[in-house]
C-alpha positions in Angstrom: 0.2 17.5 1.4 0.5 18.3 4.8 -2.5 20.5 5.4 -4.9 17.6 3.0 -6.6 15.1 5.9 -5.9 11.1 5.2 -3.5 12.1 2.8 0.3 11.2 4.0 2.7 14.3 3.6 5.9 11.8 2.7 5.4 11.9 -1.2 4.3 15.2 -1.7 8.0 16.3 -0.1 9.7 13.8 -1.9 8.3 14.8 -4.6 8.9 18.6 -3.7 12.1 18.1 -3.4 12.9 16.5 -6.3 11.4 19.0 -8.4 13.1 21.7 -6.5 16.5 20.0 -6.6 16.4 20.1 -10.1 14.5 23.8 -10.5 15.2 25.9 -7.5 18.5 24.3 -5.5 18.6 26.4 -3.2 14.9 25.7 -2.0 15.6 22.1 -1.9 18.6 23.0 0.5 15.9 24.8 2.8 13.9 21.1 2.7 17.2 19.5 3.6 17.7 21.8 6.6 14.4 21.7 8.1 14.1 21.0 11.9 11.4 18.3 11.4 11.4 17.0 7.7 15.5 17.7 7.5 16.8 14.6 9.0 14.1 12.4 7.4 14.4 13.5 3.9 18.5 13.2 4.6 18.1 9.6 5.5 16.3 8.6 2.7 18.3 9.9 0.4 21.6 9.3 1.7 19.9 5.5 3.2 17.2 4.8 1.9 16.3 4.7 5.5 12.5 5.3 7.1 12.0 5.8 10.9 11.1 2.8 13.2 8.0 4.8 14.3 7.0 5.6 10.8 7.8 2.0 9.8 5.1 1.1 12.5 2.9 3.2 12.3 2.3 2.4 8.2 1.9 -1.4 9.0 -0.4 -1.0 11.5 -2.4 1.5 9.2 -2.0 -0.9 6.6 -3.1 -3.8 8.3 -6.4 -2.1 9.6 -7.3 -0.5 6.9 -7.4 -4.0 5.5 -9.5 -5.4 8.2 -11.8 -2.6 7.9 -11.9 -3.6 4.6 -12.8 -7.1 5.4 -15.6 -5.9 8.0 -16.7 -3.7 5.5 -17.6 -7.6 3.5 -15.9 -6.9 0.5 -15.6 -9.6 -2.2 -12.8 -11.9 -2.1 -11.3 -11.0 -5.1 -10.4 -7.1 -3.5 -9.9 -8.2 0.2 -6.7 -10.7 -1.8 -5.8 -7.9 -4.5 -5.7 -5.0 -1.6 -4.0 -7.8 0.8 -1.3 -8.2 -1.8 -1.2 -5.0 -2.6 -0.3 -3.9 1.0 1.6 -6.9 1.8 4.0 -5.7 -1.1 4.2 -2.2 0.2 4.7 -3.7 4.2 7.6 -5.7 2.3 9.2 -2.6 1.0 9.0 -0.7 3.8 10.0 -3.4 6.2 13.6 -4.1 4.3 14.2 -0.6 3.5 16.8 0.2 7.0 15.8 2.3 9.6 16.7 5.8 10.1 
C-alpha cells in the first residue's frame, strides 16, 4: 500500500500485520519495531489510539473530498449517503484516543 498513489498505507499494515502475526511472528515483530510504522501500529493495538496529525489530516480529507463531491453537482441522494458515510467514519476516528 505504500508505493499505490491515493491509496492510504494504514490498512494494508494492519492488515499485514495481522496476517503475519498469526503466519510468520517473527515478521510481525519486525512491523512492531519499525522506526516509523513501530509506535503507530503499537498504539493501536495496545490503545486503540491514532495520531492527532493523522486524526486531522483524515477529516480534512474527508471533508473535501465531500465538497468536491458537492462541486462536482452530484445528486442529493450521494452527496447525503457519502456525507453519512464519512460523518460515520469522522465519528470513529474522532472518539478513538490519540496516540
Amino acid at each position: 500500500g505504500v508505493v499505490l498513489p491515493i491509496l492510504p498505507t494504514t490498512p494494508f499494515l494492519l492488515v499485514a500485520l495481522w496476517a503475519f502475526a498469526r503466519g510468520a511472528p517473527g515478521w510481525a515483530e519486525r512491523i512492531r519495531r519499525h522506526r516509523r510504522f513501530g509506535p503507530m501500529v503499537r498504539d493501536w493495538e495496545e490503545r486503540g489510539a491514532i495520531p492527532r496529525k493523522a486524526k486531522a489530516t483524515a477529516i480534512v480529507f474527508m471533508a473535501g473530498s465531500w465538497a468536491l463531491l458537492a462541486f462536482a453537482a452530484a445528486g442529493p441522494i450521494v452527496l447525503g449517503a457519502t456525507g453519512a458515510v464519512l460523518a460515520t467514519v469522522a465519528v470513529f476516528i474522532l472518539t478513538r484516543p490519540s496516540g
